[in-house]
N, C-alpha and C positions, 0 to 999 in steps of 0.2 A: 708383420700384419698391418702396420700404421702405413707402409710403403706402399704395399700390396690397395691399401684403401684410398691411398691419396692418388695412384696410377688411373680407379677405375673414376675416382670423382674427377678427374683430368680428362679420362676417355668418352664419360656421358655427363660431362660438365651441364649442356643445355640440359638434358635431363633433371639432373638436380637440382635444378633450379629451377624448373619445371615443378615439380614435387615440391621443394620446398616455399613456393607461391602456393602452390594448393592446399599445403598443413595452413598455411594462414586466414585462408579461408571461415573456417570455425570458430578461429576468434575473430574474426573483424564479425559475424551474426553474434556471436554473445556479446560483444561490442555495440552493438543494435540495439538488440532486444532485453537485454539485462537477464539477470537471476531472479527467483525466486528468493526473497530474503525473509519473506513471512515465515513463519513458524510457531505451531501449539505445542509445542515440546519444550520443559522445563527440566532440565537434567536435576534426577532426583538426589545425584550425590551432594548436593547446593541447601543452603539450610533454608532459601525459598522453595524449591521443588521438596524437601522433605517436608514447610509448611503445607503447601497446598493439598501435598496427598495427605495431612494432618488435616486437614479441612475438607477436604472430598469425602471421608472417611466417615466424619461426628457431625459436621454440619450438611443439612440439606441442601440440594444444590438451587437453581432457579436457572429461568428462562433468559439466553443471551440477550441484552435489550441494547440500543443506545436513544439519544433522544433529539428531540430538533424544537428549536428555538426561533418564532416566527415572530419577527418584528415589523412596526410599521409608525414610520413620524406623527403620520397625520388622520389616519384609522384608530382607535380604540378594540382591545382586542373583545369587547361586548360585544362592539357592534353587528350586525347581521352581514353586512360585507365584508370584514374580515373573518366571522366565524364561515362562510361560503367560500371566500378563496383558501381557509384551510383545512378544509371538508376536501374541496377540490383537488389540492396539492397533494393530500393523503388518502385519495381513493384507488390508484393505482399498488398502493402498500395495501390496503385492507384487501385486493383484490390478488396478493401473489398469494401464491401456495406455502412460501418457505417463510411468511409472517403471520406467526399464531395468533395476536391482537394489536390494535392499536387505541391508546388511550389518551384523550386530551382533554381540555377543560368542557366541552363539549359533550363529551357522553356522559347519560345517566349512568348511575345516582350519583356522577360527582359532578357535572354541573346544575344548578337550577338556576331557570329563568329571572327569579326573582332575587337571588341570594348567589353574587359570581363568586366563581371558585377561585377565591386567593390563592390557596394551595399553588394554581397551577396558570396562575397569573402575577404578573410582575405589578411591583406598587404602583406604580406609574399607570399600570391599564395598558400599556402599547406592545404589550407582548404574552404570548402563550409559549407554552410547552406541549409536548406531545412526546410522546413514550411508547416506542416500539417495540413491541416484543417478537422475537423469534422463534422458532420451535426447536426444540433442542433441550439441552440443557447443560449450564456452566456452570463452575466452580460457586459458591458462596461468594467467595472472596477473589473475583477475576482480573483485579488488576496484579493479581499475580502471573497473571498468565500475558506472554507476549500477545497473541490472540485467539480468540474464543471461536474463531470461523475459519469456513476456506478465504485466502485470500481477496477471490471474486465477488464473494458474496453483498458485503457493505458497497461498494463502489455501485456494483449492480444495482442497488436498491436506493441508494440515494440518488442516484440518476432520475430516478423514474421520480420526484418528491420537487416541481418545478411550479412555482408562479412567477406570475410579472409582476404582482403589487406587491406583495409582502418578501423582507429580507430571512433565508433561512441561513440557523447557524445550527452546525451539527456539534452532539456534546456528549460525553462520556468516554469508558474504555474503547469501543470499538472503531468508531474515528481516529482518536489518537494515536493510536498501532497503526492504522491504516496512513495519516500524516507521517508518523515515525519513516514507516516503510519506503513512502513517496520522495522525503526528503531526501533518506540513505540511499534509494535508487539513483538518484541525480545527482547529489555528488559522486559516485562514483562513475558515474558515466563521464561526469565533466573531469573528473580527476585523470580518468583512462584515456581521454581525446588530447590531455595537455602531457600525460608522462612518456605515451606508447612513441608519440614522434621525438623525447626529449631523448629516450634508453635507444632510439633506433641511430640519430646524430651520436652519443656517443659511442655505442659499440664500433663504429665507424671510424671514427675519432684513435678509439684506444686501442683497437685491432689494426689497423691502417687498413680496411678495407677498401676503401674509394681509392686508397694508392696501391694499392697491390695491381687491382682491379685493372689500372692504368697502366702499369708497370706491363703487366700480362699482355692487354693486347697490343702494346707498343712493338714489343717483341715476336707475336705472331704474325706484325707485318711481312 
């Protein structure tokens, strides 16, 4: 049988190696474009996944949120220019569908004009918070959960959250899965560009295939 297969790969040599440039194909695009590596799935055999459905269960769940962090050196976050660039930043959020509320030092009854909301200002005065909420609803307890969302979701939303004056900095569970994810995506991209050319030199190497190769068409001169 082995003879019978090595006669037909001799007969349609070009062939086969035709086909076998084309299987590679598929992975040089998943080489491209990467996997999906997010995931809301916590396998419940795990004494985290048996916690969380322990908490799914007895404790009420809440709205996925994460939060953004608007700093500025030489603005005060009282001030009426920065409370308007972060009105502005945060109106394309108040105005998506898949964002239930958004909450910052600003909205009644937690700011008042006369009395700033500590709470949700930093000692210094040069910075606010703002607090997103999403619609849906998550674990009590979600940093047990890899992530609380579709993948697309956060990236999508903090795209749209843009000023020129004020520095924003994103904060919570739903960022950090999303950094996690980003990181894991690229080393593995950079790991697959430096190993796939090192496994191809040696297969080469330890099969003698560059000498076979040579060998071959020497002979069919």
């Amino acid at each position: 049988m082995l003879a019978g297969w090595g006669r037909f790969v001799h007969r349609f040599r070009f062939a086969v190696i035709a086909v076998s440039l084309l299987s590679v194909i598929p992975s040089l695009w998943l080489i491209a474009h990467g996997g999906r590596l997010a995931t809301t799935d916590v396998p419940t055999t795990t004494e985290s996944g048996r916690a969380l459905d322990l908490i799914g269960r007895e404790l009420p769940g809440r709205p996925p949120s994460f939060s953004l962090i608007f700093s500025s050196d030489r603005l005060r976050a009282s001030d009426p220019a920065f409370r308007r660039e972060v009105e502005k930043a945060l109106a394309p959020l108040r105005q998506d569908d898949r964002v239930a509320r958004v909450v910052t030092a600003y909205d009644p009854p937690v700011y008042d004009a006369s009395v700033p909301a500590a709470e949700m200002m930093s000692r210094d005065g040069h910075r606010a918070l703002a607090v997103v909420e999403l619609k849906g609803e998550a674990s009590a307890f979600s940093s047990l959960e890899f992530s609380v969302l579709p993948p697309d979701v956060y990236p999508s939303l903090r795209g749209k959250v843009k000023t020129d004056t004020l520095e924003v900095l994103p904060v919570g569970n739903i960022p950090l899965n999303h950094d996690f994810t980003e990181v894991t995506r690229s080393d593995l991209h950079r790991a697959e560009l430096v190993i796939l050319p090192v496994v191809v030199i040696l297969l080469l190497l330890v099969f003698g295939g560059a000498l076979a190769a040579r060998r071959y068409f020497r002979s069919s001169r």
